[in-house]
Residue, then its C-alpha position, 0 to 999 in steps of 0.5 A: x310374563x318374562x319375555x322369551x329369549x331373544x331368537x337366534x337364527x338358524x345359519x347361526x350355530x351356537x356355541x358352547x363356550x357360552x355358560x348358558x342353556x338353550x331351548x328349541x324355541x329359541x331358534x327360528x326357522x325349519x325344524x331340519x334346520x335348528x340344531x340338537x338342543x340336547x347335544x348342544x347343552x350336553x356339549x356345554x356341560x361337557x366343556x365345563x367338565x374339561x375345563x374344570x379339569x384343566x383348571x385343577x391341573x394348573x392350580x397343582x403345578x402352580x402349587x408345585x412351583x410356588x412350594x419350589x420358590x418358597x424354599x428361596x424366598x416368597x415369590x412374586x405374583x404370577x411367577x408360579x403360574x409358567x415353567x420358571x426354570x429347567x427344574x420345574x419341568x418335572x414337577x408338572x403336568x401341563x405341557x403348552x401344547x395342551x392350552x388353547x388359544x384364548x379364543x377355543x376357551x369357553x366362559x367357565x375357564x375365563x372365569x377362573x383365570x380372572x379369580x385366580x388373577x383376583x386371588x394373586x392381586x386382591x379381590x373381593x368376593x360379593x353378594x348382592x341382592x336385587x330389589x324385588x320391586x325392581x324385578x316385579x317392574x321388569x316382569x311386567x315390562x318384559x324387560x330382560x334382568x341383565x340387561x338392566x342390571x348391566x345398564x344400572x350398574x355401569x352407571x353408578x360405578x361410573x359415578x364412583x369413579x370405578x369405570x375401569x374396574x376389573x369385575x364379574x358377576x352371575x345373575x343367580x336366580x335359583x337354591x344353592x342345589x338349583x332345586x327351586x326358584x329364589x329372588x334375583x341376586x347377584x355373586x362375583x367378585x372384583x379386583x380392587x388396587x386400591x383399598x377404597x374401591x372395595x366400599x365405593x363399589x358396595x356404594x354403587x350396587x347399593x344405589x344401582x340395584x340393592x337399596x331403595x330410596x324410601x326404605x326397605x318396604x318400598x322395595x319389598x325387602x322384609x324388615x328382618x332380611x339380611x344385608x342386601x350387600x355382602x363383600x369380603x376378601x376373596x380366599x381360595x381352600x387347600x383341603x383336598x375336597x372334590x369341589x376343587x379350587x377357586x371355589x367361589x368361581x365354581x359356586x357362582x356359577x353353579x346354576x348358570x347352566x339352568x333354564x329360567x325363562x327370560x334369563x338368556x344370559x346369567x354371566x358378565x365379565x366387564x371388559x377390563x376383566x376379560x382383558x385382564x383374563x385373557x392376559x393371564x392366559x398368555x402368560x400361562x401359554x408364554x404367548x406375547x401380551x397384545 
């Protein structure tokens, strides 16, 4: 049996910044003193909703500034995401005193801000598959996923080369609708300066979670399967649908909300990642870079 999700203690109330889903059993102590686990996850749900929303409309004023810039020249990266001029004002929605400040933003949104910067830059949008032995061994281990696959990962992107690498991932264990349960996979996406980062990093998760040493079978991987590393270049849709932009963001993390036993935590942004975001976000707010 998975191991049940660490306790939290009840002087602690949980915040819902985090993407993720929380059960009553997970808090110790009186009943009076743990807290509405319904209102917590729908507050979760709730800054989701807004934070998507906020998204939208800075996606559209970005869109509407690059459309200004453009009768003028191709513009750089980022220029288009604050008020560049007097005449921009008027084509936009946001005004900064709307934008919180870094700390008041929740996961979602710091997801966002890294694949809009990945989207500026170059990035990589992956797939990755974790070896079904490896899942079995932590299963019985009652060894917590991500936690393992944190510790692999970091270790063999390490080895090539690629410590300081800018990346975020979902550990995805349900159907793209969240109906049934599927074998542990990975979906993010990275920042790649250099254009031999995007083969080294397919390397490392190769080694660190996908590949067996002995073969396909040794991992419980059927022989007809599909690759168990996909990456290509991150690209964002303009076509009007709801789903909105930065799409591959919104679908990664379509299931990070649902419960799955053992599975306390379902989102990492690496530490330069979420130095990279929070950046970007004082630009957008024309707060001073720390």
């Amino acid at each position: 049996m998975r191991p049940e999700s660490t306790l939290v203690s009840p002087f602690t109330m949980p915040s819902t910044k985090k993407l993720t889903n929380y059960r009553r059993s997970q808090f110790k102590g009186p009943r009076r003193a743990k807290p509405k686990v319904r209102e917590l996850n729908q507050g979760i749900r709730d800054r989701i909703k807004n934070e998507k929303e906020l998204l939208e409309r800075l996606v559209r004023d970005a869109d509407a500034r690059r459309s200004l810039l453009q009768a003028i020249g191709t513009p750089a990266p980022f220029v288009v995401w604050n008020d560049f001029d007097q005449r921009c004002v008027d084509l936009t929605e946001v005004n900064l005193n709307q934008l919180p400040k870094w700390e008041d933003i929740g996961e979602f949104l710091k997801l966002h801000l890294l694949f809009q910067v990945a989207l500026e830059l170059g990035g990589y949008s992956f797939t990755v598959r974790v070896r079904p032995d490896l899942e079995a061994k932590w299963d019985a281990e009652g060894k917590d996923p991500m936690d393992r696959i944190k510790r692999a990962t970091g270790k063999t992107l390490q080895e090539q080369g690629l410590k300081g690498l800018e990346y975020a991932f979902v550990l995805e264990a349900h159907t793209r609708r969240g109906g049934s349960r599927t074998p542990l996979h990975l979906h993010g996406f990275f920042i790649a300066d250099d254009p031999l980062d995007s083969p080294r990093f397919l390397v490392a998760m190769e080694k660190a979670i996908a590949a067996h040493p002995k073969g396909r079978a040794a991992a419980g991987i059927r022989p007809k399967s599909g690759p168990a590393v996909k990456s290509e270049q991150s690209y964002d849709k303009i076509d009007g649908s709801p789903h909105g932009r930065g799409r591959w963001a919104t679908y990664i993390a379509k299931n990070a909300t649902r419960w799955r036993a053992g599975l306390s935590r379902r989102i990492y942004i690496s530490q330069p990642a979420t130095q990279t975001a929070r950046e970007f976000w004082a630009l957008i707010r024309e707060d001073p870079i720390a």
